[in-house]
N, C-alpha and C positions, 0 to 999 in steps of 0.2 A: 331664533333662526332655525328652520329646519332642517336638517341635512339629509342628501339624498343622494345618489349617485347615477352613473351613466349605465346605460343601457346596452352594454358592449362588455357586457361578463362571462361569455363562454362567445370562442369563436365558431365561426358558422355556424350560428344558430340565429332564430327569429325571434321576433319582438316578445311574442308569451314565452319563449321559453327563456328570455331573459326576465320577462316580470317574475317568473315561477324562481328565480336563483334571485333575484333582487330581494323576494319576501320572505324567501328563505332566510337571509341574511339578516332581517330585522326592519328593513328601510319601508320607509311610507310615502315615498315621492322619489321620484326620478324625472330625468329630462327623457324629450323626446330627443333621441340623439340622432340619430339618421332619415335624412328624409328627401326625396327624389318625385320629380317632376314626372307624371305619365306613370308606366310599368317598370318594374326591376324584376329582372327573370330570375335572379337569385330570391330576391325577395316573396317573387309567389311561389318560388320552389320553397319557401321556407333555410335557405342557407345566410341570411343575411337582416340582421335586425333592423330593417329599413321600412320607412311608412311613405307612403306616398302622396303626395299634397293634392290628388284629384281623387282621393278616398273620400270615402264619408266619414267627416270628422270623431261625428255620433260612434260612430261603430269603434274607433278608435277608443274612447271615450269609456267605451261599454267593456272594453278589452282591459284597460287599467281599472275600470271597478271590480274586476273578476275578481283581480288582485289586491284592493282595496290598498292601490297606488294611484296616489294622485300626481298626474302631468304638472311639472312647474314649469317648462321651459320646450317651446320648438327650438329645437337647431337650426338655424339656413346658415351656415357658413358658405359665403360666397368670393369669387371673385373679381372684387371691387377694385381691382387695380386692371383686369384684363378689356382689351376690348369688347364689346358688345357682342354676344356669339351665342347663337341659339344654343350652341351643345356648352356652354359654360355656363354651373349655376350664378344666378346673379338676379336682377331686378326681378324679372318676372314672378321665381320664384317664392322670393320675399314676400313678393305682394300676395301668392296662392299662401304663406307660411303664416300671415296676419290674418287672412279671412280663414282659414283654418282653426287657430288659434281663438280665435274672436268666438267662430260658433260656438266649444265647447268650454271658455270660460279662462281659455291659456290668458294670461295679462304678458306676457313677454315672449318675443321671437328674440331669439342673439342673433348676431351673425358681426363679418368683419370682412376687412381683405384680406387675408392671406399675403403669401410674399410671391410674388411676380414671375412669373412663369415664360411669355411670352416676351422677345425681344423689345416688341415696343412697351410692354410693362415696362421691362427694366428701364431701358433709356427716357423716361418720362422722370422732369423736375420736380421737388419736393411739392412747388406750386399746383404743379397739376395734378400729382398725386392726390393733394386735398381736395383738389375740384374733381377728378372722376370720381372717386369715394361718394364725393357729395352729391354728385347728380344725380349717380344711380342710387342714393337711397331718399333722393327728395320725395319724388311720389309714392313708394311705399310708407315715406311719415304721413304725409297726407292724409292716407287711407289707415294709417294706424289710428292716428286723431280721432276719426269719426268712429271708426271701430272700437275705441277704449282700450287700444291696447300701444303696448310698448315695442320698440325699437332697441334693444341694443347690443352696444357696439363691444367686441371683446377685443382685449389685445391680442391679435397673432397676427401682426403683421408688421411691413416698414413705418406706415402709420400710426395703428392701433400701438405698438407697442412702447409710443414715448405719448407721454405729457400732454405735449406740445401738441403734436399731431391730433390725438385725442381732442385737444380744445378746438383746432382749428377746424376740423370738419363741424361741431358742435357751433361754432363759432360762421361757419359759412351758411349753415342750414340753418340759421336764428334760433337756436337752443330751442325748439319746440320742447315743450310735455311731453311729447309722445316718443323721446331721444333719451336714452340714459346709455349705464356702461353695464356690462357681464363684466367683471376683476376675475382674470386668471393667475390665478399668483405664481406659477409657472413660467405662462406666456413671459407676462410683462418682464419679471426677472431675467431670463432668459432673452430677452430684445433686448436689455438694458437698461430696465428702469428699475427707480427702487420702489417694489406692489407698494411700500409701506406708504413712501409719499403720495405714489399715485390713488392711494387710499382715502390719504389725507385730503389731497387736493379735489377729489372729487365725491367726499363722503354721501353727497346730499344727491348725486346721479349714478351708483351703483346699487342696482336695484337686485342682482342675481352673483354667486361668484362661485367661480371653478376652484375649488382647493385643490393641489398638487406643489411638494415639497420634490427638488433636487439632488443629488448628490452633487459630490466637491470634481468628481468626473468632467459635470458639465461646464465647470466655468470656463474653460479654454476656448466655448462658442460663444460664450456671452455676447452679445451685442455682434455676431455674427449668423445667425440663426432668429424664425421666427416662428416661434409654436413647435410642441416636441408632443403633440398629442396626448399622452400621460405618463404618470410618472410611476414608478414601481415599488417606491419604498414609504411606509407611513408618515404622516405630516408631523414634522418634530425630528424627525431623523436624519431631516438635510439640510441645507445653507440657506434656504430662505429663512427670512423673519416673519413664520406664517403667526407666531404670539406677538408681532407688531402690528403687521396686518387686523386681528383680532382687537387690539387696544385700539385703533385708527375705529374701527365699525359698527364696537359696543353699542355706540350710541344710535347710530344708520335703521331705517324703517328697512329693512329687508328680513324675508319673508320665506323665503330658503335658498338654499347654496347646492351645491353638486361638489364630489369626491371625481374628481379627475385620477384616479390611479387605477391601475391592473395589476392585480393581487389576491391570491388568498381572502376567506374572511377574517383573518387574524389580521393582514396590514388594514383594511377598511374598518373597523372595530376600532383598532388601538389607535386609528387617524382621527374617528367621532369620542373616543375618550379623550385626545388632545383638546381637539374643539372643544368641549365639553369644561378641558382643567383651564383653558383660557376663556371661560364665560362668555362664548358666541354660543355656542349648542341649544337648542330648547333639550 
């Protein structure tokens, strides 16, 4: 498994100038981590490492070979709980974040719900939680299908982040091919699962995984919180079971992972020499 990390390593800065600190630091793959529909004014000012899904992919493409980094993952995290809203990213996007991906050879977009924002978010039943989730990712699988590319789903959300939930959108959408999971071993712990089972349970449909370790700080939100976007201290350092995690995946065809932490290159280093002392690492 390769390891690579996020794309969000100096702030206000742009996409090259995080590939130029990515490769500094050793790495040969990163995700695309940010990425927005139409124009972003920070983005063409250059203040914001964000690519935009009506870009040409190509040119994308040409920007990580400069770096001789190669893209393993679009980002669309959406929200899949909110109602349907032109200015909330969500389906359409997804659907620009797969044929993006498809041109220049990306096999996987993530994405997930989020946790609910809007009133009518919230007050929506478990039941229906599964069924908007599933709707709004029905025709982007579709078009994944034909495209050869993947779907998935990471936990940061009320959904994404148990088991259950997980199965049952997989389980509403007829478990296509073209559906797997992103494991953030942060996320899931932090909503209240254990990564290790959820590891377990779905070795054969995580295709991509977010590594970030917690401190003993956070458990007081456990299962009250969902998604804490990265973590700050090296993997091995904190309360997850991320060499459970590693024993559960050994076996898993996956292909590379992503460092979810902001740090130094001393915590990102001593987190791939973890990886590395629990035989996940290439």
């Amino acid at each position: 498994m390769k390891i690579g990390v996020f794309l969000l390593i100096e702030p206000f800065a742009s996409v090259e100038v995080q590939l130029q600190r990515a490769k500094a630091m050793g790495f040969d793959c990163a995700d695309i981590t940010d990425t927005n529909a139409g124009g972003s004014m920070l983005g063409t000012a250059g203040f914001s490492p964000t690519i935009s899904l009506d870009d040409n992919p190509f040119e994308v493409k040409r920007l990580f070979e400069k770096y001789d980094i190669v893209p393993s993952t679009v980002c669309a995290h959406a929200g899949l709980l909110e109602p349907s809203n032109p200015g909330i990213y969500g389906t359409s996007e997804i659907i620009k974040a797969v044929q993006f991906a498809a041109a220049i050879g990306i096999k996987d977009v993530v994405t997930t719900d989020m946790d609910p924002r809007s009133d009518w978010a919230k007050s929506l039943s478990y039941a229906e939680q599964v069924f908007v989730v599933a709707e709004k990712l029905y025709t982007p699988l579709k078009m994944a299908g034909d495209y050869g590319v993947r779907v998935l789903l990471e936990p940061h959300g009320p959904i994404t982040d148990s088991i259950q939930g997980l199965q049952d959108v997989m389980d509403r959408l007829g478990n296509p091919d073209a559906l797997g999971i992103n494991l953030d071993t942060g996320n899931s712990w932090l909503g209240g699962a254990d990564p290790v089972a959820m590891a377990k349970t779905f070795q054969d449909k995580i295709y991509h995984v977010h590594w970030k370790d917690l401190e003993a700080q956070w458990e007081p939100k456990r299962g009250e919180m969902f998604g804490c976007g990265f973590s700050t201290i090296a993997l091995g350092d904190g309360v997850i079971d991320i060499r459970g995690v590693c024993d559960a995946l050994k076996d898993a065809s996956i292909e590379s992972s992503t460092l979810e932490i902001i740090g130094d290159e001393n915590i990102l280093q001593r987190s791939v020499d973890y990886l590395r002392q629990c035989g996940i690492a290439d």
